[in-house]
Each structure stands twice: as structure tokens, then as C-alpha cells.
KESE-899763 format. One record per residue (C-alpha): residue in one letter; residue number from 0; x, y, z. Coordinates in steps of 0.001 Angstrom, whole numbers, plus 500000, padded with zeros to 6 digits. Last residue first. Layout:
N
[A NUM [X Y Z]]
...
END
This chain:
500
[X 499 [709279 063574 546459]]
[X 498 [705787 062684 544380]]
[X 497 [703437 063239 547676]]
[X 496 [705431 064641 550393]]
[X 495 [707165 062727 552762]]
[X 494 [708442 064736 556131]]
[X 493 [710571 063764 558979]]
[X 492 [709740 064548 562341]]
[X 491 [708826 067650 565038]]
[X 490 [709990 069946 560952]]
[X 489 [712538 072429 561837]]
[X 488 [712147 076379 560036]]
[X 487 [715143 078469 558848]]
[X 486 [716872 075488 557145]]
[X 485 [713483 074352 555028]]
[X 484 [712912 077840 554494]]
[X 483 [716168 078577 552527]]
[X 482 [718874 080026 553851]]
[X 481 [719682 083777 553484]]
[X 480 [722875 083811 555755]]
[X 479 [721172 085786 558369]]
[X 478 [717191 085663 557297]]
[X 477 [715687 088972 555786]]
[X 476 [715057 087475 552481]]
[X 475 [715041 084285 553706]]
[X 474 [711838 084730 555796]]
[X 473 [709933 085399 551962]]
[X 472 [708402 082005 552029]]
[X 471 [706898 082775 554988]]
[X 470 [705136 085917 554493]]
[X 469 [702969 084103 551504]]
[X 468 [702080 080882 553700]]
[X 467 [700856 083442 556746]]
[X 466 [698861 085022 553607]]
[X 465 [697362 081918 552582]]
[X 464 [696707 081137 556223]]
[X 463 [694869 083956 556991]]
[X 462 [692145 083562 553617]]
[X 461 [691415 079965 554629]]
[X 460 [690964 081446 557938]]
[X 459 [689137 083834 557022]]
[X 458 [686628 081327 555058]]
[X 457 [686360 079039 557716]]
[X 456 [685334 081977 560946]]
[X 455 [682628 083603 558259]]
[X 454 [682578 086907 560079]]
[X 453 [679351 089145 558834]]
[X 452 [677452 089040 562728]]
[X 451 [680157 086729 565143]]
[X 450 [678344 083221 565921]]
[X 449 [679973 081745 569087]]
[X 448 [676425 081623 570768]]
[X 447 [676165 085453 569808]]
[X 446 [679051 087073 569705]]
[X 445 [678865 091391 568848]]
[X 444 [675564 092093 571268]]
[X 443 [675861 095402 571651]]
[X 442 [675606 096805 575666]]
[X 441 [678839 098741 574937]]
[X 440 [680890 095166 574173]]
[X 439 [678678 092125 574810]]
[X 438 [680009 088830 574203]]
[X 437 [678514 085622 574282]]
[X 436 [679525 081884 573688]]
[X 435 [683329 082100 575478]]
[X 434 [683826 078419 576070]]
[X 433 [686392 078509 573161]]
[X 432 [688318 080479 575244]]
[X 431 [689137 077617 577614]]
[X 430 [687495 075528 580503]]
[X 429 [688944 073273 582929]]
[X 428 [691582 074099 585911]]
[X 427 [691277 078208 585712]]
[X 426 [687436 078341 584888]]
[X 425 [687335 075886 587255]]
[X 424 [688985 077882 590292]]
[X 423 [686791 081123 588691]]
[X 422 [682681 078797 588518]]
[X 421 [683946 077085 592149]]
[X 420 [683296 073093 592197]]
[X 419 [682313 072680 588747]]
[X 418 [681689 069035 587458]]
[X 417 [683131 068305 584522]]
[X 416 [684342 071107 581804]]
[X 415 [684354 068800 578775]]
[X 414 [681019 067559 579701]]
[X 413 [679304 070605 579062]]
[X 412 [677609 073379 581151]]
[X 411 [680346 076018 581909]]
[X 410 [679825 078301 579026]]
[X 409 [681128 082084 579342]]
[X 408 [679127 084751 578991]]
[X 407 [680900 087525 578856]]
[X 406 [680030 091490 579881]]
[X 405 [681035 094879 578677]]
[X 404 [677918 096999 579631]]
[X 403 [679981 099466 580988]]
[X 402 [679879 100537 584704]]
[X 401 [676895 102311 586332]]
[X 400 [675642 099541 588169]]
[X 399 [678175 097148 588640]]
[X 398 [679717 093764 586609]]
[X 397 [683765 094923 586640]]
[X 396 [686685 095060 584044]]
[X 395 [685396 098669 582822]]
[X 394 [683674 101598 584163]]
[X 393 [686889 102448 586361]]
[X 392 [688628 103055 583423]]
[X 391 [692262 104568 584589]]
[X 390 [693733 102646 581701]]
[X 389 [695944 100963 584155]]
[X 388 [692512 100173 586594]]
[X 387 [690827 098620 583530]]
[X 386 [694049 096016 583330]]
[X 385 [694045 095329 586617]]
[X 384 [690191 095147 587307]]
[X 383 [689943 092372 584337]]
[X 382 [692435 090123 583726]]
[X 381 [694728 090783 587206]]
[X 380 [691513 090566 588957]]
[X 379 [691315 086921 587416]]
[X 378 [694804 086707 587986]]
[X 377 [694686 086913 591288]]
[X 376 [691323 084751 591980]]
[X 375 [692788 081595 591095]]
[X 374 [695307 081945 593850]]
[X 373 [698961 082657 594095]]
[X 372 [701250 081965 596949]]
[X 371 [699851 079384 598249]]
[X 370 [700577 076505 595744]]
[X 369 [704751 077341 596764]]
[X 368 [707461 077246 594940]]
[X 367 [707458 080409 593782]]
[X 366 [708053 079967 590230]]
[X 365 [706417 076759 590054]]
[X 364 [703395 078573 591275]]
[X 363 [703584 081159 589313]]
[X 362 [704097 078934 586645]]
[X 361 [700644 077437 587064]]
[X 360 [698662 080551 587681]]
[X 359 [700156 081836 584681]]
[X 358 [699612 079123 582589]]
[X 357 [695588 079431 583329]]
[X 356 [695449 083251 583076]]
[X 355 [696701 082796 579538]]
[X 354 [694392 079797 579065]]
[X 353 [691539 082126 579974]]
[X 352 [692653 084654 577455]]
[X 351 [693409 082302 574491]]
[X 350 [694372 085047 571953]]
[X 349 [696091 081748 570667]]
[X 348 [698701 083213 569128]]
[X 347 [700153 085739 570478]]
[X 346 [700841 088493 572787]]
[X 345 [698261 087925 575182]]
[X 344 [698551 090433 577567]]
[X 343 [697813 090625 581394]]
[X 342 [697658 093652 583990]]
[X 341 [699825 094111 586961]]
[X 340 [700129 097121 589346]]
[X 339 [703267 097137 591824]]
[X 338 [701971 096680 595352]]
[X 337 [704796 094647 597156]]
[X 336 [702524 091958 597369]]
[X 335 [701510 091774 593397]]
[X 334 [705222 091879 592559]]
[X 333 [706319 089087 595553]]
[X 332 [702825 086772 594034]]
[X 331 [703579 087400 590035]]
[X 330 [707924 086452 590690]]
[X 329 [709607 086526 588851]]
[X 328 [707635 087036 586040]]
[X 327 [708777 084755 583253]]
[X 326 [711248 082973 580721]]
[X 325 [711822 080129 579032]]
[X 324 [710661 081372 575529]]
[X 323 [707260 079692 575608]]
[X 322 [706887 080691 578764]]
[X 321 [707096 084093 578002]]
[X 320 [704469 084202 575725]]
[X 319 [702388 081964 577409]]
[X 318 [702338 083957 580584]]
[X 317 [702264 087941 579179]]
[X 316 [702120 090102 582183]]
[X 315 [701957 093660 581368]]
[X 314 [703652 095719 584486]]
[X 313 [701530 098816 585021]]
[X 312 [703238 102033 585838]]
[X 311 [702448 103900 589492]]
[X 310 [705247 105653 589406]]
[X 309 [706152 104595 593660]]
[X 308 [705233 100488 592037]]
[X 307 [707638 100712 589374]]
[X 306 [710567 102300 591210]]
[X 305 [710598 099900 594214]]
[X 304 [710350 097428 592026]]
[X 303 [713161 098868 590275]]
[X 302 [715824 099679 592603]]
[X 301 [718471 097919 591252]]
[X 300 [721144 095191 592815]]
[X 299 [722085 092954 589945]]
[X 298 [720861 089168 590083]]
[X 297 [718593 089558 587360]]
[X 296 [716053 086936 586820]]
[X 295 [715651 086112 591110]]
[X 294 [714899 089370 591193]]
[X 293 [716494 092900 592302]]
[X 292 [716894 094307 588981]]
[X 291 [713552 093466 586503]]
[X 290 [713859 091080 583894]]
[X 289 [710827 089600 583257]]
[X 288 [708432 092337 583291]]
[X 287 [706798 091939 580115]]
[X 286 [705095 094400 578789]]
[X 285 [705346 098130 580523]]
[X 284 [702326 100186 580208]]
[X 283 [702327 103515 581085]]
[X 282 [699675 105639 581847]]
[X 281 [700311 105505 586005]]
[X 280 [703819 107364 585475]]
[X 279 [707167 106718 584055]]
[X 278 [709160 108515 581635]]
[X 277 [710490 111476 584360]]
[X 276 [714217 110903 582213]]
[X 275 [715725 108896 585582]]
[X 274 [712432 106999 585972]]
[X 273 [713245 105504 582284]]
[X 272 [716590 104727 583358]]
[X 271 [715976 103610 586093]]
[X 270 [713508 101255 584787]]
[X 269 [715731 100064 581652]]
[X 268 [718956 099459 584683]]
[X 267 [721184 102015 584159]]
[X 266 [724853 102917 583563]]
[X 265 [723267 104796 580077]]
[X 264 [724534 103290 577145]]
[X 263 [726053 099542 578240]]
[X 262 [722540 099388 581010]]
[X 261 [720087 099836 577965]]
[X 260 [721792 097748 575599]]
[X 259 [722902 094951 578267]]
[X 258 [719119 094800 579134]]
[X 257 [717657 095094 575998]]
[X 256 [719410 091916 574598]]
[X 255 [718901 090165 577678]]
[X 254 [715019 090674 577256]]
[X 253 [712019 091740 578490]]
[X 252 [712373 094658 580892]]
[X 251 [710494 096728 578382]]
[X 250 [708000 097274 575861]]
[X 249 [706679 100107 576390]]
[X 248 [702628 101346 575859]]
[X 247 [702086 104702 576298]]
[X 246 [697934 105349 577870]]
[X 245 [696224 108685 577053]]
[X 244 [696074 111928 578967]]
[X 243 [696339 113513 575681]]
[X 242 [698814 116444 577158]]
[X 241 [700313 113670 579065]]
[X 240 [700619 111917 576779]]
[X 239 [701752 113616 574259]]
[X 238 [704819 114328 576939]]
[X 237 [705797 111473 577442]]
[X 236 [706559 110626 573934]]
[X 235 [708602 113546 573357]]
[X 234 [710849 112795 576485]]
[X 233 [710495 109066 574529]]
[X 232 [711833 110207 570995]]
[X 231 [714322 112291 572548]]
[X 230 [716032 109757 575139]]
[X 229 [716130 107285 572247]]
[X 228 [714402 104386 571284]]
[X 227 [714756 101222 569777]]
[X 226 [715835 099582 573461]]
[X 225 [712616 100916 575080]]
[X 224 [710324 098680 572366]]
[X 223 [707524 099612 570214]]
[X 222 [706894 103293 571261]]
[X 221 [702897 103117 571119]]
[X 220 [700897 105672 571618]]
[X 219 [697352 105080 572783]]
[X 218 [694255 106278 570847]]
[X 217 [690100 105404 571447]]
[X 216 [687503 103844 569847]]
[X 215 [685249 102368 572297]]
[X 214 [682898 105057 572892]]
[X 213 [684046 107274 569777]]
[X 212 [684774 110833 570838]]
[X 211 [686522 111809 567573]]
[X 210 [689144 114141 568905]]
[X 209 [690716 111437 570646]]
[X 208 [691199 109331 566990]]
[X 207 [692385 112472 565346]]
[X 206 [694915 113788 568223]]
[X 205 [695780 109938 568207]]
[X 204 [696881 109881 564479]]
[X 203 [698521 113014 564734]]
[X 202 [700760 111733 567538]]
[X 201 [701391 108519 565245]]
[X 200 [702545 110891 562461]]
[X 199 [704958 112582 564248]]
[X 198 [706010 109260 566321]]
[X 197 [707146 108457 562695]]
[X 196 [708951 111629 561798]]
[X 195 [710760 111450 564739]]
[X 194 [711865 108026 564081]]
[X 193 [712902 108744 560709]]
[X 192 [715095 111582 562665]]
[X 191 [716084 109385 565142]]
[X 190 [717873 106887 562599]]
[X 189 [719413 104435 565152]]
[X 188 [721155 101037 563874]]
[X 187 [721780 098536 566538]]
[X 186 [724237 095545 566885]]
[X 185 [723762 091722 566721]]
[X 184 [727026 089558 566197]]
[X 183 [726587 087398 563511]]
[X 182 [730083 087934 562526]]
[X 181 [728442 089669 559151]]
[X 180 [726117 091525 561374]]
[X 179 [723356 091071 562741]]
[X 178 [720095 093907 562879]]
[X 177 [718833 095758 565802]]
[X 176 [716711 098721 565214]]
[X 175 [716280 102201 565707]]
[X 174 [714261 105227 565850]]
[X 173 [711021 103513 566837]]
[X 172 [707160 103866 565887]]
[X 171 [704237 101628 566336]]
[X 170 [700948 103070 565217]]
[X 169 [698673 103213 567836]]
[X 168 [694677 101677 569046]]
[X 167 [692796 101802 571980]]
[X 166 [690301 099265 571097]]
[X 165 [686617 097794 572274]]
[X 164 [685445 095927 569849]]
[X 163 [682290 096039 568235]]
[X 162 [682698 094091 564931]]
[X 161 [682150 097110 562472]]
[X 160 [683965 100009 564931]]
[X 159 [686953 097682 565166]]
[X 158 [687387 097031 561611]]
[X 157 [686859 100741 561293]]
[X 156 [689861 101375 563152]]
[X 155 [691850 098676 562242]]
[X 154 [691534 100562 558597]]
[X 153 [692382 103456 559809]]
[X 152 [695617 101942 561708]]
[X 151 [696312 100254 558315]]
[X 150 [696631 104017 557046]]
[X 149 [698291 105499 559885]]
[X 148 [701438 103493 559491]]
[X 147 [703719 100584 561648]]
[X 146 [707182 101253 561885]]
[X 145 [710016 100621 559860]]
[X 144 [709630 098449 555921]]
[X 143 [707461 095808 558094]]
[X 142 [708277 092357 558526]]
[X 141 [710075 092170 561836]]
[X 140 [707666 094978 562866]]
[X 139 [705374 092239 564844]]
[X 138 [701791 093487 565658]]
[X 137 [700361 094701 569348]]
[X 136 [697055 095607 569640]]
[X 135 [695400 097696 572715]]
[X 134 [692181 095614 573220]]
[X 133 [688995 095280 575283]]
[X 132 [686423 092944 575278]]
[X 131 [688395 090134 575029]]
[X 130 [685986 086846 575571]]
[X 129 [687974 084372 573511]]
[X 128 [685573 084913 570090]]
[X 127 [686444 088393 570569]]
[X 126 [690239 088658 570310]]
[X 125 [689302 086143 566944]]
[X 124 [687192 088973 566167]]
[X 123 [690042 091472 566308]]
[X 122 [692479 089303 564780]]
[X 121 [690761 088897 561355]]
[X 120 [690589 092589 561398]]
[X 119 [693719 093414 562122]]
[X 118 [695061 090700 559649]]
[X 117 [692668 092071 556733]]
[X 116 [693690 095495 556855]]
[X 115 [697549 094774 556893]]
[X 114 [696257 092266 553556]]
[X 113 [695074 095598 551884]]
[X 112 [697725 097689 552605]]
[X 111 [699971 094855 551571]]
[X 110 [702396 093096 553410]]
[X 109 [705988 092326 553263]]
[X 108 [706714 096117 553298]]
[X 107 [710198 096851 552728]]
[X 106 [713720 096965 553912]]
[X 105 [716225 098466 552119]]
[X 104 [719674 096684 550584]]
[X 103 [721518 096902 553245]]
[X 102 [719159 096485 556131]]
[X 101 [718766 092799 554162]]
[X 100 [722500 092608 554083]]
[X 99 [722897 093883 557724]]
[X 98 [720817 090055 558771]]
[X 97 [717466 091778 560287]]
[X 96 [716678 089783 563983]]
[X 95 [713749 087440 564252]]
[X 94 [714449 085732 560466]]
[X 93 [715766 082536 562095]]
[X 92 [719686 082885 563006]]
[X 91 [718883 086136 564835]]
[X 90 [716147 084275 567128]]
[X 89 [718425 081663 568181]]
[X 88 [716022 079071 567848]]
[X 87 [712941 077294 566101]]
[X 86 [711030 075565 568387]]
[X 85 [707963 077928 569128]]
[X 84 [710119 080551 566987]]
[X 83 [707556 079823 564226]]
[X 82 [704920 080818 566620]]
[X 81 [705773 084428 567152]]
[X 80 [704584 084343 563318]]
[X 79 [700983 085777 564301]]
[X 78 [698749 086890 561771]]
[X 77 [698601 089986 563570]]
[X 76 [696831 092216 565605]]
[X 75 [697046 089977 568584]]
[X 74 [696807 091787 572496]]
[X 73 [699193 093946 574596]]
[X 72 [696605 095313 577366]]
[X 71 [693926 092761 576957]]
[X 70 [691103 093837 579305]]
[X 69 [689003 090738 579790]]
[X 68 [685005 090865 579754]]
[X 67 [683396 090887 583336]]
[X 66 [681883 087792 583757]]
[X 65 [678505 085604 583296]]
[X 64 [679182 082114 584109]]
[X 63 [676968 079227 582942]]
[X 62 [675116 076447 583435]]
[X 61 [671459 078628 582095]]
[X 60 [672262 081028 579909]]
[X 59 [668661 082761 580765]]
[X 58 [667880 085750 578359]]
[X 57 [665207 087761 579048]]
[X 56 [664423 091172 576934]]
[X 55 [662495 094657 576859]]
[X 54 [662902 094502 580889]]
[X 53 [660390 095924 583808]]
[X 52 [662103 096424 587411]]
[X 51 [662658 094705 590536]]
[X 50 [665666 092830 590122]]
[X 49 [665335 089743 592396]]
[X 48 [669146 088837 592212]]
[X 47 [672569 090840 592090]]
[X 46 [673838 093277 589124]]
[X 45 [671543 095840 587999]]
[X 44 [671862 098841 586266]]
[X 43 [674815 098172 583427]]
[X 42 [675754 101205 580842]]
[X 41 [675998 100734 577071]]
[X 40 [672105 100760 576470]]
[X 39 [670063 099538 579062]]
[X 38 [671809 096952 581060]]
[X 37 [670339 094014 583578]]
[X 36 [672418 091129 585365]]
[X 35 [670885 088852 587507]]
[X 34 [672395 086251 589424]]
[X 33 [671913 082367 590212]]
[X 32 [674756 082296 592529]]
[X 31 [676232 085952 592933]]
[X 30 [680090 085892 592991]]
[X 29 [681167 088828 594439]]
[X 28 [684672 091159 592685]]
[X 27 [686317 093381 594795]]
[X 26 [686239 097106 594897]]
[X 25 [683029 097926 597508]]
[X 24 [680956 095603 595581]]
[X 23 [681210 093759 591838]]
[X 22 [679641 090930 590408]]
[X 21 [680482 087692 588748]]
[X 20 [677532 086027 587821]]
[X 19 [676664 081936 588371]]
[X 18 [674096 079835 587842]]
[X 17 [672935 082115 584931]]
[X 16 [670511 085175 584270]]
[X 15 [670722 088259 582088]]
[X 14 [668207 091641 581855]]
[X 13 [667842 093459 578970]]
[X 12 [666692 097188 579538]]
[X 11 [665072 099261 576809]]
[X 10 [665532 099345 572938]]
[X 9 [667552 096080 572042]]
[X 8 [671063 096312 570936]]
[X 7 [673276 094321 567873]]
[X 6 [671851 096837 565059]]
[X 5 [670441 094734 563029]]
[X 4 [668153 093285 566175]]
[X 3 [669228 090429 567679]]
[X 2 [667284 086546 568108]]
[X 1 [668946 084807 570679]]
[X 0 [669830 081219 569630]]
END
């Protein structure tokens, strides 16, 4: 085990071997067989072989890749309950959609200030046990009284300055929301003034945050979804923004339910919509992309990859996620072709990055038809370059001189891995984010051989699943019908419990 300093970073240049390192010339990522990698501080000055210069530090990692770390563009900050819909369906019938009686009677907070604080945290150093070196964290508002508030975003704040991640962080705000009704039909209730108020505070939140000058703590805004808003609330958005020059994050062309929303008010597909109020440019981020107009998913004519790739916008790609709710990307190779950006997300539990990029490159496939059309290599740039490119960081998702020292180490040496043919086609066939043994965020060391400095990995996840438990057992509160648990969530096969 490396030794650290306190502080995570050594005075003077450190200099990295292992069999393989993924480097970066004239825009494209290299793969340097037994490379070198050197940083001083938070920048990198070597990447290649034979460096010629003195170091403070060696560290060989022997079978092993080092990497770029991942850019995760719509990442965990939650104790995730995405899961519970994993086989639990419709969403409205299962605590994913308000019932009107619960909207009724006044939603509230389901969490704590305190236990808000503890699930960014806990998910931040989960983000960087899988190799994430940069997040922008998304968190479910099912549970939440509206949006999300600038006192837990403090808090992730600090949590993110402690463990060394790299975050761009948000408050989610909205104006409306969908709830069912007594039919359980679902319809939306819009309070644009609330809303208003909310992007308010969010907007002073990022003025503070931007004003700071933190190296990896920086501000995004965050409308949470295109069908809660209004044209207000995101002509308002766009604009802080702009001013900020920071990235909006939108989630959008992702489900039915937005779709017929978005088209019933406005004779518009979501994109066109958004292109029609000047919403769109190359800082925002638009997760998921699965129902765009012109694609196999939506059989209505639209212009809207032609739209997405002329604003320069970056489509978040979120393969598990969407998978696991029978949809996706139609299709990764046609968007990629025609030019539109693409970054990835995780979106859930596990913050599995690799095994992200590893469904994706399956399903693609599938998708397409075709084991051509998408390659290893795609959504490994996708990962890393894409995502750095849509926050217009061109010191991040790369292994040069001069870029960050945000680098992975990523281990390829045990039997569970086999025999490695090419270190990124394994990576996508055989390993996992439980390889990840290093990461470096800034040139600190914040993972060392999977060992995370003041995070005791048993104990918070004693601590996460007691609250998980906790939120739970109050899904009939805001469940249509108010069943009990047992009704909301399926058991795979029958249970016995001790004493029933």
C-alpha cells in the first residue's frame, strides 16, 4: 500500500507506471504499453515512456490500466430507490407518481437535513470507489416536500471538498408536478411562482459556489425535468447560464409521459420546442435521449437530431437505467455518426461506470443489429472526452501534459479478469468498478488500493440501509390507493419469516 501524506499529495512530481496507460495525442486517446505517467500538483507533465526528469515518488501498478477518470454527467446522490421499480410496475401505482390525496394534504420532507447530508456524501465516495472523477448529481424528488434546497447542497458541497471529488453541483427546482388522480389518470399541477422562487434560490446558490473559485467545486443549474417546467422558468434558466457560462442540466426526451405533455401544450416535439424558445446550446445537458422524433422510438417526423447536433447540446446516455425500463438510445452508432455529442450517466444504483459502458455497448449492438456498428472504444470516449468536451473542459477526460491530474488506476491483474487481449475491449468484456484501486482527483490521492481516507465502507452502509428501510415504509403515504408495502413492493418468491 502507498504510503500518503495527510494531505493526499506529495511535494514535487510523482511519476506512475503500468502495462498499460491510456494517453492522449492530437484529440484521440493512445494506448502506451508499459507507460509513464508523471503530475506535479493538480496538472499532468508527462504521459508516454522514458520520462527524463527527477520525481519525489514511484509507484509501479504493475498488471494494470491507468485511465482517464470518468465524467459522470447525471450521477447518484441518493440512496437510490430507482431500484424498487426494478420489477415493480406501473410507476403511478407504486409510489413513482404523487396519488392527489398525498398532494392534498401537503407534501413533505421524507428526509432529514441531516440524513440529505449523509446520502450525498455516502454517494460521492461510492461515485469514487467506481473510478468517477467527476460528478454532476442527480437525486429523486419523489420524496422531497418540492425541489431540492441550498442547505443539503452545502452540505454536498463540503462532502465533496473532504473526499476529493470533482462536482458541479445544483439544487433541483421545477414549477410543476405530475400527480394521479382519483381515476388514476396522471395529470400535472404547475405552481410557477413556487417554482420561481426555487430557481431563485438555486441561481444564488451557483453565483456563491462560482464566486468561490474552488478547483473542483463548481455550480450547474439544474431544472429537474422539461415537462415540470414552464416557458418562464426555462427562458430564465437560460439565461443564468449564460451569464454564468455554466452547464443546465434537462431532463428530456425520456419518457411517453413527457412526450404527449410537451407535444399536447405546445404542437412540438420537447427538442423543438426547446430550440423554438433559444433553450438549447453547447451547456446543456439533455439525459436520456430515448425518445427523440425521427427514430425508430418515435415514429413521428421531427427534426430533432438535426436540431440537437446544429445547438451543439449533449445527449446524456444512461444504459442501465434505461434498460432496466425497456427502453434506450436509438440508436448510440446513427447519433454518434450524424455528429450529435454524447456523454454517459449513471443514474442509479450501482454507480458502476464500467458496467454502464459495458450494457451499452451490448444494447447498442442489439439495437442496431449489427456488432460493427459500435466499438469498445466509443463509449470509452463517450465516458471520458464526451462528457469533458460538454462541460467545455478540455483539461479533463484525457492523460496529457497540461491536463488535470484526474487519473484511475484500474486493476487488470487477477484471475477474475482472464487473460487480456486489449486493456479497453477487456475492460468492456471482463472487469467492473470494483477493479477501480486508485483514484486521483486534482493530483490528490482520494482511493488508495480501494481504501477511501475517513470512509468506513461497512459502517455507511449499515447506516444507508437503515435510512433506505426508514423511506420505505413511508411509500404508502404517497402511494395511489395507500396500500401497504407488501402490495406496493413484489417479493422474486414467497417469503417465511421467523415466528409468522
Amino acid at each position: 500500500m502507498t504510503t500518503l501524506p495527510p494531505s493526499g499529495r506529495f511535494d514535487g512530481p510523482v511519476l506512475l507506471t503500468a502495462r498499460w496507460v491510456i494517453g492522449h495525442r492530437d484529440g484521440h486517446h493512445v494506448i502506451f504499453d508499459d507507460g509513464v505517467v508523471v503530475f506535479e500538483g493538480d496538472k499532468l507533465v508527462f504521459v508516454g515512456h522514458d520520462y527524463p526528469g527527477e520525481v519525489t515518488e514511484r509507484i509501479d501498478y504493475g498488471n494494470a490500466i491507468i485511465s482517464p477518470g470518468f465524467v459522470d454527467l447525471d450521477s447518484l446522490s441518493d440512496i437510490d430507490t430507482t431500484v424498487l421499480a426494478f420489477d415493480n410496475q406501473p410507476s403511478w401505482k407504486k409510489g413513482r407518481v404523487w396519488p392527489k390525496s398525498y398532494m392534498d394534504r401537503g407534501p413533505y420532507e421524507m428526509y432529514t437535513q441531516e440524513e440529505l447530508a449523509f446520502q450525498k456524501r455516502y454517494a460521492f465516495a461510492q461515485l469514487i470507489r467506481n473510478g468517477v472523477t467527476t460528478s454532476l448529481p442527480i437525486a429523486s424528488l419523489f420524496y422531497r416536500e418540492w425541489g431540492e434546497t441550498v442547505a443539503e447542497f452545502s452540505a454536498a458541497a463540503d462532502a465533496a471538498h473532504d473526499l476529493g471529488l470533482r462536482v458541479y453541483l445544483g439544487p433541483a427546482y421545477r414549477a410543476g408536478n405530475s400527480y394521479v388522480d382519483e381515476n388514476g389518470r396522471i395529470a400535472f399541477h404547475f405552481d410557477e411562482e413556487r417554482g420561481l422562487r426555487n430557481f431563485a434560490e438555486s441561481l444564488a446558490f451557483a453565483e456563491r459556489i462560482e464566486g468561490l473559485g474552488s478547483p473542483t467545486v463548481r455550480a450547474m443549474l439544474a431544472p429537474d425535468r422539461i415537462e415540470t417546467g414552464t416557458p418562464d422558468l426555462m427562458r430564465r434558466t437560460v439565461a443564468a447560464g449564460r451569464d454564468l457560462d455554466i452547464p443546465i442540466r434537462l431532463h428530456c426526451c425520456q419518457s411517453e409521459l413527457e412526450f404527449d405533455r410537451i407535444t399536447s401544450a405546445y404542437g412540438m416535439t420537447p427538442l423543438e420546442w426547446l430550440d423554438s424558445i433559444g433553450a438549447l446550446s453547447d451547456r446543456m445537458l439533455l439525459p436520456h435521449g430515448e425518445l427523440v422524433a425521427g427514430t425508430r422510438n418515435v415514429e413521428r417526423a421531427g427534426r430533432d437530431l438535426d436540431i440537437l447536433r446544429d445547438a451543439g447540446a449533449t445527449l446524456v446516455h444512461c444504459p442501465i437505467v434505461s434498460a432496466r425500463h425497456a427502453g434506450f438510445m436509438d440508436s448510440f452508432s446513427k447519433f454518434r455518426a450524424m455528429g450529435v455529442r454524447i456523454g454517459l450517466g449513471t443514474d442509479t444504483w450501482p454507480c458502476d461506470f464500467i458496467q454502464n459502458m459495458q450494457v451499452g455497448v451490448l444494447l447498442s449492438r442489439v439495437m442496431d443489429g449489427s456488432i460493427d456498428s459500435v466499438r469498445s472504444e466509443h463509449y470509452f470516449d463517450a465516458g471520458t472526452l464526451g462528457g469533458a468536451d460538454a462541460l467545455k473542459r478540455p483539461d479533463l477526460g484525457r492523460l496529457q501534459p497540461g491536463a488535470k491530474a484526474d487519473i484511475i488506476v484500474i486493476d487488470m491483474g487477477h484471475d477474475r479478469i482472464g487473460h487480456v487481449i486489449d486493456p479497453i475491449q477487456t475492460l468492456m468484456m471482463s472487469s467492473s468498478g470494483r477493479d477501480v484501486r486508485t483514484t486521483i482527483i486534482d493530483g490528490r490521492f482520494v482511493m488508495v488500493d480501494g481504501i477511501i481516507p475517513g470512509f468506513d465502507a461497512k459502517a455507511e452502509q449499515e447506516r444507508a440501509q437503515r435510512q433506505f428501510d426508514g423511506l420505505v415504509a413511508r411509500y404508502p403515504e404517497r402511494t395511489h390507493g395507500h396500500p401497504p408495502v407488501e402490495e406496493i413492493f413484489s417479493s422474486s418468491y414467497p417469503r417465511y419469516r421467523r415466528g409468522a
